[in-house]
Structure formats: structure tokens, C-alpha cells
N, C-alpha and C positions, 0 to 999 in steps of 0.2 A: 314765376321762376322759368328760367329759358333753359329748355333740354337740350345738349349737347349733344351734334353728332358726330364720335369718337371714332376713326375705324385705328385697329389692330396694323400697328408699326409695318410698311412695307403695304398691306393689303387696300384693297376697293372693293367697297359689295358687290356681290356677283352681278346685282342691279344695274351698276354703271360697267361691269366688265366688258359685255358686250359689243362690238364694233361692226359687225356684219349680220344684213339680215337674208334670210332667202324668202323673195314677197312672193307669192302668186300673181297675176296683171285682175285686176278691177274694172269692171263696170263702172260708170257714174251713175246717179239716181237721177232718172229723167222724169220728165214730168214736174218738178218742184214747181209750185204756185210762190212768186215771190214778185217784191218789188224791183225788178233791175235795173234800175239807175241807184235806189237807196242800196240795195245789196250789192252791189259794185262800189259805191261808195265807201260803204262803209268795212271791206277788207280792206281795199286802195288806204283808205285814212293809218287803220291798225297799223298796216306792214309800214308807212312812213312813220308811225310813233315811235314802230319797234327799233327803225333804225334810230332816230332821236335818243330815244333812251338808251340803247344801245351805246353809243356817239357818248352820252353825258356820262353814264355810268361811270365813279369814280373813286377811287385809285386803276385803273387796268395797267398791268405791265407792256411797257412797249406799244401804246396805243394812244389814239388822242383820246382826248381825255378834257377834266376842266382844270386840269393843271398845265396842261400845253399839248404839243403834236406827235407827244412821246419819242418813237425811233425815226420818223415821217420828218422831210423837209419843204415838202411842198403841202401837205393837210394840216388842218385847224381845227377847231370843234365849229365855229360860225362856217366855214365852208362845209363842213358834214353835214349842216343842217341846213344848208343851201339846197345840195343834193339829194336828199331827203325828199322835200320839197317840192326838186324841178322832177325826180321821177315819179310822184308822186299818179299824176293823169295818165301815166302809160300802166301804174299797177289796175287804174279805174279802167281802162281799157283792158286787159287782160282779165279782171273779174267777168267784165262785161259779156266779153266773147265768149267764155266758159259757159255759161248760166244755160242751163240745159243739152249741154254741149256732152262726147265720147271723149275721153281721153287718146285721142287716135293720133296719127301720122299728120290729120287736117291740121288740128288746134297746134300741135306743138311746133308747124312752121310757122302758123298764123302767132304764135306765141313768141318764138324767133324773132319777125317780122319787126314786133312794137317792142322787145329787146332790145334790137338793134338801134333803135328811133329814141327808146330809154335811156341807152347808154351817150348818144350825140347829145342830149339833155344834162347828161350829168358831167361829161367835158365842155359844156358851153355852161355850166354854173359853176363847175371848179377850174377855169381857164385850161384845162387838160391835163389835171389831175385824174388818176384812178379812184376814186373815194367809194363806191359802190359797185362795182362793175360784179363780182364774184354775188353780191346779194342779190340782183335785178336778175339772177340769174336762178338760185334758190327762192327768195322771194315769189319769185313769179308763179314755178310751177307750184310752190305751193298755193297761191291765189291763187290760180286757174283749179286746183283741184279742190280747194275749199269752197269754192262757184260752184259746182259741180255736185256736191254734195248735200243731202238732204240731214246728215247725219253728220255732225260737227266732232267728230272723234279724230282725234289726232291722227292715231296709228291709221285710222281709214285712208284719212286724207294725206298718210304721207304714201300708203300703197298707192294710192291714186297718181300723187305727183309721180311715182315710180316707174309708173305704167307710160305716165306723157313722157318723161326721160329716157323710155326705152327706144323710142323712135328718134331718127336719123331725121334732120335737119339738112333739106338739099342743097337748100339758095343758105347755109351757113357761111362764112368768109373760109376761105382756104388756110389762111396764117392761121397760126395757132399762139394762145395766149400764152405769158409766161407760166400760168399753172400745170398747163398742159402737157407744153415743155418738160418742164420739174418732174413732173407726175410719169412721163414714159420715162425719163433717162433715171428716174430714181426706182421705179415699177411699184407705184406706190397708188392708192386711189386720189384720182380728184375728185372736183368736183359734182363731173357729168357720174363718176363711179357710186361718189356718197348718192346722190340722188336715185338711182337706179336701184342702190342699192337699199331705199325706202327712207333714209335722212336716221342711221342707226343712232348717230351721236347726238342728235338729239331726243328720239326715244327713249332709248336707252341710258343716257347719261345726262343730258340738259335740262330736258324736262321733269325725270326722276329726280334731279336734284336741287334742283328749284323748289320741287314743295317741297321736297323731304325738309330743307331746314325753315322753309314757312311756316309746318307743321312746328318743329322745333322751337319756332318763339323768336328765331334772329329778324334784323333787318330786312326790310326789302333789297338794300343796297349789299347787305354781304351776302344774300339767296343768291342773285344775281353773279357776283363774284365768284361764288361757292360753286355755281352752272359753269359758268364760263372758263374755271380751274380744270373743272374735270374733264372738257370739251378739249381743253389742251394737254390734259393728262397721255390722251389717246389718239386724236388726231393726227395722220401724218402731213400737216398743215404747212401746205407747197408755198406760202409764204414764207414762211421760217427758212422751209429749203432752197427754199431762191435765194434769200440774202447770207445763209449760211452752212448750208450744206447736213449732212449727217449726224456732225458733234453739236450742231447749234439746236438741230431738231431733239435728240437726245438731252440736252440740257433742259429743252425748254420743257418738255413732258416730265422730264423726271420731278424737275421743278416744281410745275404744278402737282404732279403726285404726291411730293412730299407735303403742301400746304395742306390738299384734301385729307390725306392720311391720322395728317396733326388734328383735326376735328373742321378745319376752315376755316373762312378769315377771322370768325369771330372768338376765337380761341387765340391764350398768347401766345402759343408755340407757333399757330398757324400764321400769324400775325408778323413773328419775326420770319418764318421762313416766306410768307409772302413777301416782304419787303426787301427780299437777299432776292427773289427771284423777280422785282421791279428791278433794282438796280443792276442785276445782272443782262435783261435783256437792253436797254436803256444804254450802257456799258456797248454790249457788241453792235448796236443798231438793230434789233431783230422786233419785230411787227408780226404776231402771231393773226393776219387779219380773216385767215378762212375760220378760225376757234371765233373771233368777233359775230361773222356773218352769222354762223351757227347758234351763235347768241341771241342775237335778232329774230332770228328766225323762231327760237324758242319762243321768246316770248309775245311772236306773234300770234306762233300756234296756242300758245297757253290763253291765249285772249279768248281766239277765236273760240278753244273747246268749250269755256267758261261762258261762252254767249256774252264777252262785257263789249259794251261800246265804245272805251279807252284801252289803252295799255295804260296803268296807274302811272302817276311819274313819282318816281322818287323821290325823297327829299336831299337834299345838301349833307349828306353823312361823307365822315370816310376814316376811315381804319383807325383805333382809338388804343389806347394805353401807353404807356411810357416804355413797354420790355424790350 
């Protein structure tokens, strides 16, 4: 029998309420006896799964997907996994350098450095498409701080990346990306903010809700969904805001709040108001794609806390009943 999880019309468990954390900065654990080419390897591997699956995971609103490029004109799912792919030896570089390494000032330019080199990789396999640029970015410092660490605990490891994102990047490009943009003239957090601020929407709301409904008895494919909801429920995700401003990001969260609230997607209330909130973003063009990153990113970390050597793949599910 598959246990429901129902929350109370309007509310989210205090569990996912969460949006900000106040970390202390972290030590790394030096000394780790390990193999680093294989433990390089094998986060580099994860965090491209995570995007893959990530990438496939299906129905997402406004995203590619394996029914097409969702709100996106120039991405595809065979190009997402292109990219995937071609950044894949700059994450194995990044584990690499970390392994035994301070989360200081050094590593997070030297982290910068194969960023920069990541991202020329990923417009030379998506002809100059964006398709990862916002993950190689989270991605990263979470690799570098999972390298770093003797003790595979999430919360650890995102104080850690926390600590690497507090330092200033000297040789960074002077432009500033559209997020960033978005993020001052809206006075909202980005990227560089979630990070710093320890990866709260994943903590607190991604990875909580990921097992909560594993525990529960549903899908792999509606967990994921169900994560991914709540990452949008609360996020002020400077993609949305780019393409639509204030009313589009309020749509898009309330949206998702109302799916998680109905029990999630595997519930038929949740099921039809997910599918008002596909066609709705779909509808405006709106690509929720920092909630995606942060998606990936969960279930990197959830790999890695689990000690697995894959990210599981899914199977070919997608959102079922006639209501």
C-alpha cells in the first residue's frame, strides 16, 4: 500500500519551509588515504548522471524533457546529454584538485579556472547553447567539497562548498551573467547567494523530499518530481525572472505549491494541478532552469551520501490517471 503524502490546504512542512541557512566556514578533512584518480572519477561520473537524469526526468514543466525542449528553442534532451558528457573531465578535474586540499581563496580560483574551460566545453557541444552553465557552477563546488571530505554527509559537504563560495574569484570575467543581473535588479539571491548560503533548497527542501515520498511507497520518477516541485515552490529562480519578471515567478511557485500541498504528483488532485502548471508555463515560455540545477544537484548529493556508485536511472514512467 503506498502512503500518501498529504500536507493541509495552503501549508509545507516546516521541513521544506526553510530557505536560508546561517553556516559557520569549515575545515576540510585532511589527511584522507584514498584512491584519486578512482575518487575523482567517480564523483565527476555521479554529477554527469545527475545531470542525465536530471535532463530525462519526465513530465517537467517548461523544461526539456523526453517529450521535447519544453519553453527552450535552441536545447533538446540529445544535446543535454551531450553536455553532460563534454563537462564531464573538467568535474574529474575539480574532484581531482580538491583531494586533500582547504577550501580557501587557492582552490576556489583554481576551481574558477577548469569552470571557465567547463563551460567553453559545453558551448562547443551545444553549438552555443547555455544548457549547463548555472550547474558547472553548483556542481562544481559541490565536487570539490565532497573531494575534500572524509565524511560523505550532505549538510557537511554543502557547509564546505559554502565556505569555497565565500571567496572572491579574482581572474573571474568582469560581465556579469543574466542571473546575476536578475538577482541585483530584483534583490533576490542567486546563485553565488544559494551557495554561500550552504545549498538551503536543497537541504532543506530537495533532499527532504526526495525520500520523504521514497519512504512513502511512490515512484522514483514522481520523488523526483515531487523534489523538484518544492525547489520551485520557493526558489526565487532568476530564470523565470529573466523571461518573466515578478508575476511569472509568483505563478510559477504558487503553482508548484499548490501540486506539493495536493499530496504530489502521485495524487489526482496533484496530478491535475500539475498539469495546469505544465501547460501554464509552456503557455508563457518560462524554464524554471536554476529549480532543475538544484534538482541535479540533489540527487548528486543523495548519491554521494548513500555511498552508491550510480545515480539509479529511472524508468519510462510519467504521470498516470485519466482526472
Amino acid at each position: 500500500m503506498v502512503r500518501r503524502a498529504v500536507f493541509p490546504a495552503g501549508k509545507i512542512p516546516e521541513l521544506v519551509m526553510e530557505t536560508a541557512l546561517t553556516l559557520p566556514p569549515v575545515r576540510a578533512t585532511c589527511g584522507i588515504s584514498v584512491d584519486r584518480p578512482a575518487r575523482a572519477h567517480s564523483l565527476a561520473r555521479l554529477a554527469s548522471q545527475a545531470l542525465i537524469e536530471e535532463a530525462e526526468l519526465t513530465p517537467k514543466p517548461g523544461l526539456v524533457d523526453r517529450r521535447g525542449p519544453g519553453s527552450h528553442t535552441d536545447l533538446s534532451l540529445p544535446l543535454m546529454r551531450r553536455s553532460a558528457f563534454a563537462i564531464e573531465p573538467y568535474f574529474r578535474e575539480m574532484a581531482r584538485i580538491s583531494i586533500e586540499a582547504e577550501p580557501d581563496f587557492g582552490i576556489r580560483e583554481a576551481l574558477g579556472a577548469i569552470g571557465r574551460k567547463a563551460e567553453g566545453a559545453m558551448y562547443a557541444a551545444t553549438e552555443g547553447s547555455n544548457s549547463h552553465k548555472g550547474a558547472i557552477w553548483s556542481l562544481g563546488l559541490l565536487i570539490s567539497a565532497a573531494a575534500m571530505q572524509n565524511k560523505r554527509q550532505a549538510p557537511l559537504i554543502c557547509r564546505t562548498a559554502a565556505t569555497i563560495a565565500s571567496h572572491k574569484d579574482q581572474y573571474a570575467p568582469v560581465e556579469s551573467s543574466h542571473g546575476r543581473l536578475v538577482a541585483q535588479k530584483y534583490r533576490v539571491a542567486g546563485a553565488r547567494d544559494e551557495a554561500i548560503a550552504g545549498f538551503p533548497h536543497i537541504i532543506r527542501i530537495g533532499l527532504p523530499l526526495l525520500r520523504a515520498k521514497r519512504f512513502a511507497g511512490v515512484s522514483e520518477v514522481a520523488a523526483r518530481l515531487d523534489a523538484l516541485l518544492g525547489i520551485m515552490s520557493r526558489l526565487p529562480d532568476t530564470c523565470v525572472l529573466y523571461r518573466g519578471g515578478w508575476a511569472a515567478l509568483r505563478s510559477v511557485q504558487h503553482g508548484a505549491a499548490a501540486v506539493v500541498t495536493a499530496g504530489g504528483c502521485e495524487t489526482s488532485t496533484g496530478r491535475r494541478r500539475f498539469r495546469d502548471l505544465d501547460l501554464r508555463l509552456r503557455t508563457l515560455g518560462l524554464s524554471p532552469g536554476g529549480s532543475a540545477d538544484l534538482l541535479a544537484a540533489t540527487l548528486f548529493l543523495d548519491a554521494v551520501e548513500r555511498e552508491a556508485t550510480t545515480v539509479p536511472q529511472q524508468k519510462s514512467e510519467t504521470l498516470h490517471g485519466n482526472d
